[in-house]
C-alpha angles and dihedrals in degrees: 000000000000129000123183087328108310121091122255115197103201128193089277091061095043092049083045097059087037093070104083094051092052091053088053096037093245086122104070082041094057096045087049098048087041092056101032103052094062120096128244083346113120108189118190087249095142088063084065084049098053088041091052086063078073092064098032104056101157129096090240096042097054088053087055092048088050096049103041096046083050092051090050097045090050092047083052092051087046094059095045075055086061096042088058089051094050098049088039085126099050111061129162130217090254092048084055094049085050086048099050081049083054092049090047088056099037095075089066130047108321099173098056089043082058092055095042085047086051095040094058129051092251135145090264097164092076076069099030094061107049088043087065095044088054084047092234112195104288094210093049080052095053096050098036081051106045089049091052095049084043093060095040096052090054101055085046089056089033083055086043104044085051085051095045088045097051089042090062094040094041102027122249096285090092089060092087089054087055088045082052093052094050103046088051089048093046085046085059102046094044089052099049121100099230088169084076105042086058094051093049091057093053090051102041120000144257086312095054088045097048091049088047092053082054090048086054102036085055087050099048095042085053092055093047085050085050088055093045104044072050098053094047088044096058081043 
């Protein structure tokens, strides 16, 4: 498209060229490297995941989605590894304190605190980059990594084919309940203090941990009563 001389993509050309890679699923990859690979910068990519159910709709297409938005997601951890190992000599105060949190962990089971980090949409580069200063096994990082996304992109396309399944039984008009539900349950996840779950089972164990995730969840439900005492005051 041309404008007073200069050239505008717009969304139809970039859907356009994104054709090809959808039909060889380099699409979700792609979307999964992109928005994996930047630091300390969570982007809504699984949305795009759980949307693209909608458009794979077989057994064996929806493996492929899960695989192949696993395999990017890991390729993107494994370049904010590198970048850990490149900036190993400048470290802030805040990347120390994320360090002495890795060391902390690091006397348990790091390889299954790398898949949990990886399962759940957590903020798992507060673990990831000290992991590549300290130069962790790269190959236990892979696998512990790509498990963990596994697990987490099927449960995105199992969430999406069950959207896409009672939109078709109930209409869409129950798409916006399900938009509703994920954005709650993403509220939750992004409010609560993980850094202190993990600490506490260290400390003291799956019992400390779990008491501690209580501790956090009744925080988090009293300051979404505050906003909303707030919100039907203003009313």
């Amino acid at each position: 498209m041309y404008i007073g001389g200069s050239v505008v993509v717009g969304l139809s050309d970039i859907l356009e060229l994104l054709k090809p890679l959808e039909a060889s699923f380099l699409g979700p990859f792609i979307i999964s490297l992109v928005c994996n690979s930047i630091p300390f910068i969570s982007l809504p990519y699984l949305l795009v995941i759980i949307g693209l159910t909608f458009k794979y709709v077989t057994l064996q297409d929806r493996i492929l989605l899960i695989l192949s938005s696993a395999l990017g997601a890991t390729v993107g951890k494994v370049l904010i590894y590198f970048i850990g190992r490149g900036f190993s000599k400048l470290l802030s105060q805040k990347s120390r304190k994320n360090l002495e949190l890795f060391n902390k962990i690091a006397k348990k089971s790091l390889a299954l605190a790398i898949f949990v980090f990886a399962a759940l949409p957590l903020p798992d580069d507060v673990l990831y980059l000290p992991l590549g200063l300290t130069g962790f096994s790269l190959i236990t990082y892979f696998f512990s990594v790509f498990l963990g996304k596994l697990f987490l992109k099927s449960v995105a396309v199992f969430y999406g084919s069950l959207l896409t399944s009672l939109s078709e039984e109930l209409g869409y008009q129950a798409i916006p309940v399900f938009v509703i539900i994920s954005i709650v349950f993403s509220y939750y996840i992004i409010s609560i203090d993980w850094s202190k779950i993990v600490e506490a089972h260290v400390e003291g164990g799956l019992k400390s941990s779990v008491r501690c995730l209580i501790l956090e969840l009744s925080l988090v439900n009293k300051k979404i009563a505050g906003n909303l005492k707030k919100v039907v005051t203003r009313i």
